[in-house]
Residue frames relative to the residue before (quaternion, step in Angstrom):
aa qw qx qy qz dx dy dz
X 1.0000 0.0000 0.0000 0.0000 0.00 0.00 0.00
X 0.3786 -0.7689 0.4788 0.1903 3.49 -0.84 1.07
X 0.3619 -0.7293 0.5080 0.2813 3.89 0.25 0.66
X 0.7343 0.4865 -0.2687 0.3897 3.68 0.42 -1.30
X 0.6650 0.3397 -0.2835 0.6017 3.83 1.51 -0.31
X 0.6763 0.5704 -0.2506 0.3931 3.56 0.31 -0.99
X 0.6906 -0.0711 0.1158 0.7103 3.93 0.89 -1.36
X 0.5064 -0.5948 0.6185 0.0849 3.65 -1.18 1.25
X 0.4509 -0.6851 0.4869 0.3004 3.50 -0.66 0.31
X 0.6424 -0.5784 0.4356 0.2511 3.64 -0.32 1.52
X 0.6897 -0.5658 0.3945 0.2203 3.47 -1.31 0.76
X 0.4690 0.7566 -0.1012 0.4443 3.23 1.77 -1.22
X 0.7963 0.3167 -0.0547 0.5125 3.22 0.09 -1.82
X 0.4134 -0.6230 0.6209 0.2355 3.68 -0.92 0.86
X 0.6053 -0.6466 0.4529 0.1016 3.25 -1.63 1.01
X 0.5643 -0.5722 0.2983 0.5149 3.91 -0.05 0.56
X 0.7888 0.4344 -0.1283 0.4154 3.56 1.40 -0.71
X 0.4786 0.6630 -0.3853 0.4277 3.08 1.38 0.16
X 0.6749 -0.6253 0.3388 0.1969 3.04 -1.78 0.64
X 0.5259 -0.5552 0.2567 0.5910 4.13 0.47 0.26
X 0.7743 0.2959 -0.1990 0.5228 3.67 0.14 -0.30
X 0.0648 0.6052 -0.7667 0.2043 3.85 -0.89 1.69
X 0.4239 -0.6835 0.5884 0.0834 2.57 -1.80 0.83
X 0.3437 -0.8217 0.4155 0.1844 3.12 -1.04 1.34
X 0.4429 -0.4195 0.4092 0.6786 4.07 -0.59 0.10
X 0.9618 0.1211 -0.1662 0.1810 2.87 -2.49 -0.20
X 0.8211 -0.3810 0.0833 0.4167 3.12 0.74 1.80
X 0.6677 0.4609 -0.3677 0.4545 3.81 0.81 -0.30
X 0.3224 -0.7126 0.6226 0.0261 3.13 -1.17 1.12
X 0.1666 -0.8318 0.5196 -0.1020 3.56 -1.38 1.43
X 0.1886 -0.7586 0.6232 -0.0236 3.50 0.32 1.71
X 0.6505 -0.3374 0.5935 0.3327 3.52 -1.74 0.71
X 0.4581 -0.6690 0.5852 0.0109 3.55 -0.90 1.09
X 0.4208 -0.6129 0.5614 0.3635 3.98 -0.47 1.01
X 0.4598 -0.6258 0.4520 0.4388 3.37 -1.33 0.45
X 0.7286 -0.3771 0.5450 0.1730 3.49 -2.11 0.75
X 0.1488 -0.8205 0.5266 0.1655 3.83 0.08 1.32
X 0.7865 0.1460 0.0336 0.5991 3.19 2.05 -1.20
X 0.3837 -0.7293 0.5137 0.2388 3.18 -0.62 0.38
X 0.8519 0.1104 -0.1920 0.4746 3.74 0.96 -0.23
X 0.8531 -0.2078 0.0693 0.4735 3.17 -1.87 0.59
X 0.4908 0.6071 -0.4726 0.4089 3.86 0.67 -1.11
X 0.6706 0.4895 -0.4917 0.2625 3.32 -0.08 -0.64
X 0.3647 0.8209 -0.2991 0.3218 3.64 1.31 -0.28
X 0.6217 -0.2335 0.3329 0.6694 2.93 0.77 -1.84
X 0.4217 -0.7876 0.4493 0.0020 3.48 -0.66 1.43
X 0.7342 -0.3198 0.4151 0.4318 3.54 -1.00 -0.20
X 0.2809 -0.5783 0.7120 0.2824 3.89 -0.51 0.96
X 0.1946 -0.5272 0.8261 -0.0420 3.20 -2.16 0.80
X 0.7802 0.2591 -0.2706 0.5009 3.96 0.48 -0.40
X 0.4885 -0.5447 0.6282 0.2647 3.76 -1.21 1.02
X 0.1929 -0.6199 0.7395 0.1780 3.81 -1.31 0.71
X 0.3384 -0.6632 0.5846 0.3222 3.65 -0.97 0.41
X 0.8410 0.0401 0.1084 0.5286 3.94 0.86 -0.46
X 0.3028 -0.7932 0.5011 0.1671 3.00 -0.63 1.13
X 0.7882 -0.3214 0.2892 0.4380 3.83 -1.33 0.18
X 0.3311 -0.6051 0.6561 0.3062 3.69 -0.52 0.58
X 0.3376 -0.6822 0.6200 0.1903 3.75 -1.58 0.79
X 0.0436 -0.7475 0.6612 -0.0463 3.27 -0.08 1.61
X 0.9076 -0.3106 0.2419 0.1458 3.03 -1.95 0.62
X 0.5177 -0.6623 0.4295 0.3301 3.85 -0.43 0.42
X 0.1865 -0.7923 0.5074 0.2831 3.67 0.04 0.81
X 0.3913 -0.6642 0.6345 0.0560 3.62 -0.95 1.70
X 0.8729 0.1119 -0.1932 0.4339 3.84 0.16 -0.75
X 0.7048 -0.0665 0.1961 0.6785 4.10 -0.35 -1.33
X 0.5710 -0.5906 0.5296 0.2114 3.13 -1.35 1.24
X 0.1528 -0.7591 0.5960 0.2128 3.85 -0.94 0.23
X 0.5534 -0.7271 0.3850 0.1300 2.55 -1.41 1.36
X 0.4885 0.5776 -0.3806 0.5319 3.42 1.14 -0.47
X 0.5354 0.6001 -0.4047 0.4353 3.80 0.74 -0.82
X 0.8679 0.3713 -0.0992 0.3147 3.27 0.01 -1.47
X 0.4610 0.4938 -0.4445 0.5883 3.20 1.92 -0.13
X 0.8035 0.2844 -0.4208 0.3107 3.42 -0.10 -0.71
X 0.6723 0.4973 -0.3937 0.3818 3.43 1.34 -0.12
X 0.3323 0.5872 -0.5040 0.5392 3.97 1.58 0.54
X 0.8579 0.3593 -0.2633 0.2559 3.15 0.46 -1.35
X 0.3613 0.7399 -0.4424 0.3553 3.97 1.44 0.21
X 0.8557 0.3141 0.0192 0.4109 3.15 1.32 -1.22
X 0.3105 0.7362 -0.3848 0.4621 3.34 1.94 -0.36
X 0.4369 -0.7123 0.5149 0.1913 3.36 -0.86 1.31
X 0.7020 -0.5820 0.3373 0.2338 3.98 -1.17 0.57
X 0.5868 0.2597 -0.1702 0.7478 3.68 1.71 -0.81
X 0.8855 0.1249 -0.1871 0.4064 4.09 -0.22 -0.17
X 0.7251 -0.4900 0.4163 0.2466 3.17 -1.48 0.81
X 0.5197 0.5557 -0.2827 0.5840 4.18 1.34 -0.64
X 0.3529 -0.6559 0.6389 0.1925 2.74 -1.82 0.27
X 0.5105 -0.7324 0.4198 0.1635 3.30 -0.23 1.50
X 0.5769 -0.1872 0.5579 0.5665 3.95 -2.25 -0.34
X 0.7139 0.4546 -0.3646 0.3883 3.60 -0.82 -1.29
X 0.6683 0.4770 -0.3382 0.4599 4.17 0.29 -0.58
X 0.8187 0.4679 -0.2010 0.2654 2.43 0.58 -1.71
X 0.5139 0.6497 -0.2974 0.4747 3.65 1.65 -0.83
X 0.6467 0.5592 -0.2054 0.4763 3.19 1.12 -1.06
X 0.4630 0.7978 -0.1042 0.3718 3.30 1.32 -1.17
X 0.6604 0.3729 -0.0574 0.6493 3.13 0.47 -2.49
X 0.6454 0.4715 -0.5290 0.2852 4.06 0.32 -1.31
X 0.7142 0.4758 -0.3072 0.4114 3.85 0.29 -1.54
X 0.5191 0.5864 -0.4398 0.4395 4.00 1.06 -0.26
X 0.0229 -0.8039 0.4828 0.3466 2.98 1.37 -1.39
X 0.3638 0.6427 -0.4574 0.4953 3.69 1.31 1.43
X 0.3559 -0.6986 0.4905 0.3804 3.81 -0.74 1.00
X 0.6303 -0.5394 0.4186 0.3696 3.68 -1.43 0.70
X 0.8026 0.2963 -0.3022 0.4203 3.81 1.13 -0.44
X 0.1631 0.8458 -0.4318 0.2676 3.48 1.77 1.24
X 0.5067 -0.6364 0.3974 0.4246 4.19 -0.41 0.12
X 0.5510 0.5392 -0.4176 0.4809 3.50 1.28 -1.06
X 0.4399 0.5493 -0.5530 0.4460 4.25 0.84 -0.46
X 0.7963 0.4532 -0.2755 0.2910 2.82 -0.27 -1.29
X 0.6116 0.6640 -0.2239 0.3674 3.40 1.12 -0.73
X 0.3951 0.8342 -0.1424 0.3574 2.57 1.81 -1.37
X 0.9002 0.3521 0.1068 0.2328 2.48 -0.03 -2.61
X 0.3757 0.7257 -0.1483 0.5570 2.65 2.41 -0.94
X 0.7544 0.4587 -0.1103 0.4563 3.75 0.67 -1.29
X 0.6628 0.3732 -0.2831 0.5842 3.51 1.31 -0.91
X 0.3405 -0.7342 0.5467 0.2147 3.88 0.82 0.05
X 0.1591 0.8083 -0.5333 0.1922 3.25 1.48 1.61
X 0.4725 -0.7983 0.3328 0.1691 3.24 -1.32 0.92
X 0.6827 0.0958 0.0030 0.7244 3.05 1.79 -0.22
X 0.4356 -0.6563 0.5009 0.3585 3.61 -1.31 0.49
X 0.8104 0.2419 -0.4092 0.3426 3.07 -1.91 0.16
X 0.6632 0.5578 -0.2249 0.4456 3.95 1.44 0.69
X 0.1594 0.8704 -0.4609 0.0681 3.44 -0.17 0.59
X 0.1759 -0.8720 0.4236 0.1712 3.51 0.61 1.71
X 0.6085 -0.6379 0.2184 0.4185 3.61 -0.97 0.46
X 0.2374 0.7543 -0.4435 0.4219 3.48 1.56 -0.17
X 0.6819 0.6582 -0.0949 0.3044 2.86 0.05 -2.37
X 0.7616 0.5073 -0.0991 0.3909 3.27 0.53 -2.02
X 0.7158 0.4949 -0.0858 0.4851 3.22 0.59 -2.12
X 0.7072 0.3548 -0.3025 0.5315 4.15 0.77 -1.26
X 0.5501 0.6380 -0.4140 0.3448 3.63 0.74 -0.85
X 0.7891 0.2656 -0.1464 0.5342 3.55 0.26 -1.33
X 0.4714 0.6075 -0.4957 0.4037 3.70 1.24 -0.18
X 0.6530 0.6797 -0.1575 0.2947 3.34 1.25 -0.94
X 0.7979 0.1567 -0.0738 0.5774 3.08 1.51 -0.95
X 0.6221 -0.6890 0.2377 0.2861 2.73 1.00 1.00
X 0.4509 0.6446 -0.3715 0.4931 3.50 0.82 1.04
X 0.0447 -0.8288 0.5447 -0.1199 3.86 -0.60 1.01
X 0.8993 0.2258 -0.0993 0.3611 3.87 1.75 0.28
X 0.3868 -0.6640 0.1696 0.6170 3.63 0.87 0.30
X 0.6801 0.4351 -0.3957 0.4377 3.39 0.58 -0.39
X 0.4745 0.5543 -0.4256 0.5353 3.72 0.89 0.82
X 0.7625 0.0308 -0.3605 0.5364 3.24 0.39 -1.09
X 0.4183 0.6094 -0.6115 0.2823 4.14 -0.05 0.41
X 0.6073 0.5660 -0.2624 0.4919 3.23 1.35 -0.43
X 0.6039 0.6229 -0.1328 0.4792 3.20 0.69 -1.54
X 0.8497 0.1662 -0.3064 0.3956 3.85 -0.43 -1.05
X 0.4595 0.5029 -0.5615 0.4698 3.86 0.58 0.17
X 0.6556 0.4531 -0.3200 0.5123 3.77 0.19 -0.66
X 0.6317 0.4520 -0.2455 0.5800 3.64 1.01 -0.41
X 0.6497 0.5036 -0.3644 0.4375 3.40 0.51 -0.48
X 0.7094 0.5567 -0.2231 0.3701 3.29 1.05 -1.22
X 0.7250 0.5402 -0.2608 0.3385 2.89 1.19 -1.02
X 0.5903 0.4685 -0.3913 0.5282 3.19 1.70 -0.45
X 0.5540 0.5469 -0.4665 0.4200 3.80 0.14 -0.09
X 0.6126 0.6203 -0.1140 0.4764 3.31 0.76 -1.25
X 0.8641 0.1770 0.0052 0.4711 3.86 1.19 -1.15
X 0.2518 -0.9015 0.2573 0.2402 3.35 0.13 0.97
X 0.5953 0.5503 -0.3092 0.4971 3.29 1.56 -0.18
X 0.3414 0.7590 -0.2481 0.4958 3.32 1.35 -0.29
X 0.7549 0.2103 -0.1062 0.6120 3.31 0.35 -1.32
X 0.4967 0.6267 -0.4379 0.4108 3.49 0.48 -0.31
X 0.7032 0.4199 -0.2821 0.4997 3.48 0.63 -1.56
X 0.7351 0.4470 -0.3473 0.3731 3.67 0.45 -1.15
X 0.4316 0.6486 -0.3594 0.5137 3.84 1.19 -0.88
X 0.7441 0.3725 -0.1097 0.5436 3.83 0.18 -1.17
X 0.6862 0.4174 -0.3287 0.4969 3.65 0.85 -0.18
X 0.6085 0.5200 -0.4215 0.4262 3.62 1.10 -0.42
X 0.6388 0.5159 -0.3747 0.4306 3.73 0.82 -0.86
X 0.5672 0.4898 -0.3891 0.5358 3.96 0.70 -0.42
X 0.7157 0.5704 -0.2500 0.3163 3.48 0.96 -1.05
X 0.6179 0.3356 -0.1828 0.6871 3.38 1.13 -0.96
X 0.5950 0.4637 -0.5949 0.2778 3.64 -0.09 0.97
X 0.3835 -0.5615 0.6346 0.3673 3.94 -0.81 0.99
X 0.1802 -0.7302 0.6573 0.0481 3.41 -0.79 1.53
X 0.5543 0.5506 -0.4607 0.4211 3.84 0.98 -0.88
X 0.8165 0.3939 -0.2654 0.3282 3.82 0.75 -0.32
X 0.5511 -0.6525 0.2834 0.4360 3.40 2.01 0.22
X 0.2692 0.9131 -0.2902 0.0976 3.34 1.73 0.01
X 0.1717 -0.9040 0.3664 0.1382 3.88 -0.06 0.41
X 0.5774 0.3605 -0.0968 0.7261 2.99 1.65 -1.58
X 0.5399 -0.4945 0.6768 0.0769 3.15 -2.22 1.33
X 0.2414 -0.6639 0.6552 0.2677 3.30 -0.66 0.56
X 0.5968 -0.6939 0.3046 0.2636 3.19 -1.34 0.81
X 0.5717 0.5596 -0.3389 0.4952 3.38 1.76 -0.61
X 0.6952 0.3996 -0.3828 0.4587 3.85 0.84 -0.47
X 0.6782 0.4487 -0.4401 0.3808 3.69 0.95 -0.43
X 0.6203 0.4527 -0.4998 0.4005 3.57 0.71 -0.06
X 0.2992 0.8695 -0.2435 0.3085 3.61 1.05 0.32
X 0.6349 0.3078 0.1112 0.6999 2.24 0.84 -2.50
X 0.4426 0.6140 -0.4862 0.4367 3.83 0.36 -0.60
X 0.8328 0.2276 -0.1122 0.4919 3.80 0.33 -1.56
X 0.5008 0.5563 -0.4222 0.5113 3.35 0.98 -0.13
X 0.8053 0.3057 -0.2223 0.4568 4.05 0.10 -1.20
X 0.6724 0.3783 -0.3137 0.5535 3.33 1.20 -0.01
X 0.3706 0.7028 -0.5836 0.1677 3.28 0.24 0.95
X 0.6688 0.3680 -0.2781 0.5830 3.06 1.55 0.21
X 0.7270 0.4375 -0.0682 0.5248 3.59 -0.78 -0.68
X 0.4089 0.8009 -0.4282 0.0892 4.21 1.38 0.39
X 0.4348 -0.7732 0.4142 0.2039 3.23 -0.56 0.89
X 0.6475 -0.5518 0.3536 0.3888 3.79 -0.41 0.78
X 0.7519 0.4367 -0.1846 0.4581 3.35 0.61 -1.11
X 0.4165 0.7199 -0.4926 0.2560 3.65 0.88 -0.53
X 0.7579 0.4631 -0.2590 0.3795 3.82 -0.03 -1.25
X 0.7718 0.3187 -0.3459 0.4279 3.32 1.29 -0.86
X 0.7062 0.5439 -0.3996 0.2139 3.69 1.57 0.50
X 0.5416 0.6743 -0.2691 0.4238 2.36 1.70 -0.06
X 0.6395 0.5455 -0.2755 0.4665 3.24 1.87 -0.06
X 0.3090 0.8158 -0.2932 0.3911 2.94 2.00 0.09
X 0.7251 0.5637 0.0040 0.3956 2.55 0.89 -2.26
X 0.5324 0.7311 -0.1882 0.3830 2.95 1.26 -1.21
X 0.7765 0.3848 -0.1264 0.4828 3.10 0.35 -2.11
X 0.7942 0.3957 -0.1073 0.4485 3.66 0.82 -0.88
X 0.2101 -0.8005 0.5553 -0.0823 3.26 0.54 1.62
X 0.5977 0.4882 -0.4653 0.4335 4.04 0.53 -0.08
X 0.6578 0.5178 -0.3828 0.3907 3.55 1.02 -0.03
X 0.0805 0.8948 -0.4391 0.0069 3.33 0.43 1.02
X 0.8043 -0.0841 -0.1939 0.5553 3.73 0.63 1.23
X 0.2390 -0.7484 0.5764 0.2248 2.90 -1.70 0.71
X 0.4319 -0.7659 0.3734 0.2957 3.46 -1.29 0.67
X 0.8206 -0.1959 0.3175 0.4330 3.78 -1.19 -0.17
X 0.7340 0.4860 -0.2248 0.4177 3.30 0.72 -1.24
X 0.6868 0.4320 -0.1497 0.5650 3.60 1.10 -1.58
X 0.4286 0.4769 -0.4184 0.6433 3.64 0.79 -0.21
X 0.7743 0.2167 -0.3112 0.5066 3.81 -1.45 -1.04
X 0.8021 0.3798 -0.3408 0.3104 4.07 -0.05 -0.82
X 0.4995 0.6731 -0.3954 0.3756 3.80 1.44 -0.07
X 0.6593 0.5919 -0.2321 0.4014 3.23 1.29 -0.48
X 0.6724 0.4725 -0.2709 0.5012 3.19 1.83 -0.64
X 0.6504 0.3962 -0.3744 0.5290 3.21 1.60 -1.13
X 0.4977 0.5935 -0.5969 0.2092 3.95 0.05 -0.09
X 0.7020 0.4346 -0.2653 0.4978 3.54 1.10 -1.95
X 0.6480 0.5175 -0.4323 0.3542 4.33 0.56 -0.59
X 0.6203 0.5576 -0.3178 0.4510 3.87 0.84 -0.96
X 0.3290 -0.5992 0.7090 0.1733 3.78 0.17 -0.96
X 0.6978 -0.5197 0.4167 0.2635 2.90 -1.78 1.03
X 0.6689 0.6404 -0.1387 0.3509 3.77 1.27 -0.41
X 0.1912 -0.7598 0.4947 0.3762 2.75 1.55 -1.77
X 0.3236 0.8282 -0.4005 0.2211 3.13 1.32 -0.01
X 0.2553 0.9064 -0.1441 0.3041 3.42 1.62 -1.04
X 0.8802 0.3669 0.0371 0.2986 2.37 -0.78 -2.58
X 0.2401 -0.6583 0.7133 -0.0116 3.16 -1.60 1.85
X 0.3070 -0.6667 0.6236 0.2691 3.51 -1.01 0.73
X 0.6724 0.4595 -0.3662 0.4502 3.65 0.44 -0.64
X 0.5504 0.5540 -0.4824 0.3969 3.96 1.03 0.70
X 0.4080 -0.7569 0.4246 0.2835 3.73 -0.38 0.79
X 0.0454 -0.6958 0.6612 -0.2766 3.34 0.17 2.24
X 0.6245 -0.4158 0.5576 0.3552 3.31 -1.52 0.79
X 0.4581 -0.6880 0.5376 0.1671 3.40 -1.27 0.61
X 0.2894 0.5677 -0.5154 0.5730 3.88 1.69 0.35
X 0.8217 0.4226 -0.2917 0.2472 3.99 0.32 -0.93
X 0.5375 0.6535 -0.2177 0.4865 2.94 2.02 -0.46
X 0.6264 0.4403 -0.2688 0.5843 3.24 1.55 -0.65
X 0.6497 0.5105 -0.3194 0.4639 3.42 0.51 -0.65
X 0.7067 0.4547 -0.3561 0.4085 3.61 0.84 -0.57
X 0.5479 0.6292 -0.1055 0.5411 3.01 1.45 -1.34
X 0.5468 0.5255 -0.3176 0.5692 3.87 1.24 0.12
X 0.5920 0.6545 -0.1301 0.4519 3.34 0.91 -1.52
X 0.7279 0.5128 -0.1076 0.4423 2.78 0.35 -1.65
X 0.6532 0.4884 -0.2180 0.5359 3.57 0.64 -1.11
X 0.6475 0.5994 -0.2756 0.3814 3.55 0.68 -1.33
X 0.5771 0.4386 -0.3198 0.6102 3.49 1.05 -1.85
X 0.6927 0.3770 -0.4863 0.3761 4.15 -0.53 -1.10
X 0.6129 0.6879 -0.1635 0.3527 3.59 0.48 -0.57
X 0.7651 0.3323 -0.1422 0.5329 2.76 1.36 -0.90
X 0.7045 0.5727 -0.1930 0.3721 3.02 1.53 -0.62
X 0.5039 0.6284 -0.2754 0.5247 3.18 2.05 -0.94
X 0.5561 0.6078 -0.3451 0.4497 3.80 1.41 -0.72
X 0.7980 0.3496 -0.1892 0.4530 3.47 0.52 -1.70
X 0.4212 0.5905 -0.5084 0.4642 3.79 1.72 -0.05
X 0.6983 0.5088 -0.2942 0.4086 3.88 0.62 -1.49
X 0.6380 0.4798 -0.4268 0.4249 3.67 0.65 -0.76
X 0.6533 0.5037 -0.3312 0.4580 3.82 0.71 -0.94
X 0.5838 0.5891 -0.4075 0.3822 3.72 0.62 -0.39
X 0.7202 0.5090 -0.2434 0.4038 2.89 0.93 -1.92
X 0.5822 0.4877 -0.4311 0.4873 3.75 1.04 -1.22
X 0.5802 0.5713 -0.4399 0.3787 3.94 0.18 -0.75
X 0.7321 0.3200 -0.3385 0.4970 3.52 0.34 -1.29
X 0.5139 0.6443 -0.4804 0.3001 3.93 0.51 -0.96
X 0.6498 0.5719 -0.0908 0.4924 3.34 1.16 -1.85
X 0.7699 0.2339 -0.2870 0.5197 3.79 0.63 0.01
X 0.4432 0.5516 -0.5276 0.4700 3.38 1.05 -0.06
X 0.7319 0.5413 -0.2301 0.3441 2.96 0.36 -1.31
């Protein structure tokens, strides 16, 4: 299928010739996206490059207040050699002693919980108030801990809401002032924060996205409002009011669908003819 004949490029998406900065419909604004160092979850937490001489001792579930002295010395296992933070390289290390992969949901939870500000970073603030928070001071605390956390967000609908809205802030390259998600890392996070709580429609937007490579980021606005338009449409679309003030990515995306189903149907209409005539020839 030829995109450039079949589906115009969307109001949204700047034009090979346009200038970096177009305006999107309903007030959101779309700058050219920094380039994508990666394109998958890895970007998170990379390949270690530094040897650790020892991982975290597995100390004891913390039963009452978390100690602080704990969590310093457990910032410092992983606290990177030139900066006060815990670095990619920790953090890999980090996920190893969890014995949880770095591109696992309970991460994310994690990160969610430490009210990290960026990935592949965990400042000691972050680190030390984060787990101070949930009451947890050892790996075998928080191995304990983020299942119980996991539930609770499944279990709570505002909950996920906050954490759902925390991933888009999360996957932005803040060291570069970034605003717009690139579109290859938000479908990422898209399947990544929705490993729970999936929404019917997910596979076919993200295949949206997919097919239509001129969409090269999504803002703040379409991000926080997918979540409302996923649960209001229905597995069907069946739902959906154009005259509601939806980002215009959803109008296109429905309006895709839509075509797709007529398409399909105008197909399984032709096959029945053809059997019909076969059948009277015969």
């Amino acid at each position: 299928m030829t995109e450039a004949q079949l589906y115009p490029a969307p109001s949204h998406v700047p034009a090979p010739t346009a200038p970096p900065e177009t305006i999107l419909s309903n007030g959101n604004h779309l700058s050219a996206p920094p380039e994508v160092t990666t394109t998958t979850i890895s970007r998170l937490y990379p390949s270690s490059r530094r040897t650790y001489s020892k991982s975290a001792p597995i100390m004891g579930t913390s039963e009452s207040k978390p100690s602080e002295t704990k969590l310093i010395n457990l910032f410092e296992q992983y606290k990177d050699n030139c900066d006060d933070s815990i670095l990619a390289e920790g953090i890999e290390q980090f996920c190893q002693d969890l014995q949880i992969s770095p591109d696992d949901f309970k991460i994310l939870v994690l990160a969610w919980k430490l009210n990290a500000e960026q990935m592949c970073r965990f400042t000691r603030s972050e680190f030390v108030n984060g787990l101070k928070l949930i009451r947890v001071d050892s790996i075998k605390a928080i191995q304990t801990r983020l299942p119980e956390l996991v539930s609770e967000i499944e279990h709570n609908y505002e909950m996920f809401k906050d954490l759902y809205r925390f991933t888009f802030r999360f996957g932005l390259d803040s060291s570069s002032g970034q605003r717009i998600l690139p579109t290859d890392m938000a479908i990422i996070l898209w399947k990544l924060v929705f490993t729970i709580r999936e929404p019917p429609i997910l596979n076919r937007w993200i295949s949206f996205l997919e097919t239509h490579q001129m969409i090269r980021g999504i803002p703040k606005d379409t991000w926080n409002m997918f979540l409302n338009f996923s649960d209001h449409v229905g597995s069907d679309l069946s739902c959906y009011d154009d005259n509601e003030a939806w980002p215009s990515l959803f109008d296109d995306f429905v309006e895709y669908e839509n075509d797709q189903a007529n398409q399909n149907i105008s197909k399984d209409i032709e096959k029945e003819s053809e059997g019909l005539i076969i059948t009277k020839d015969y």
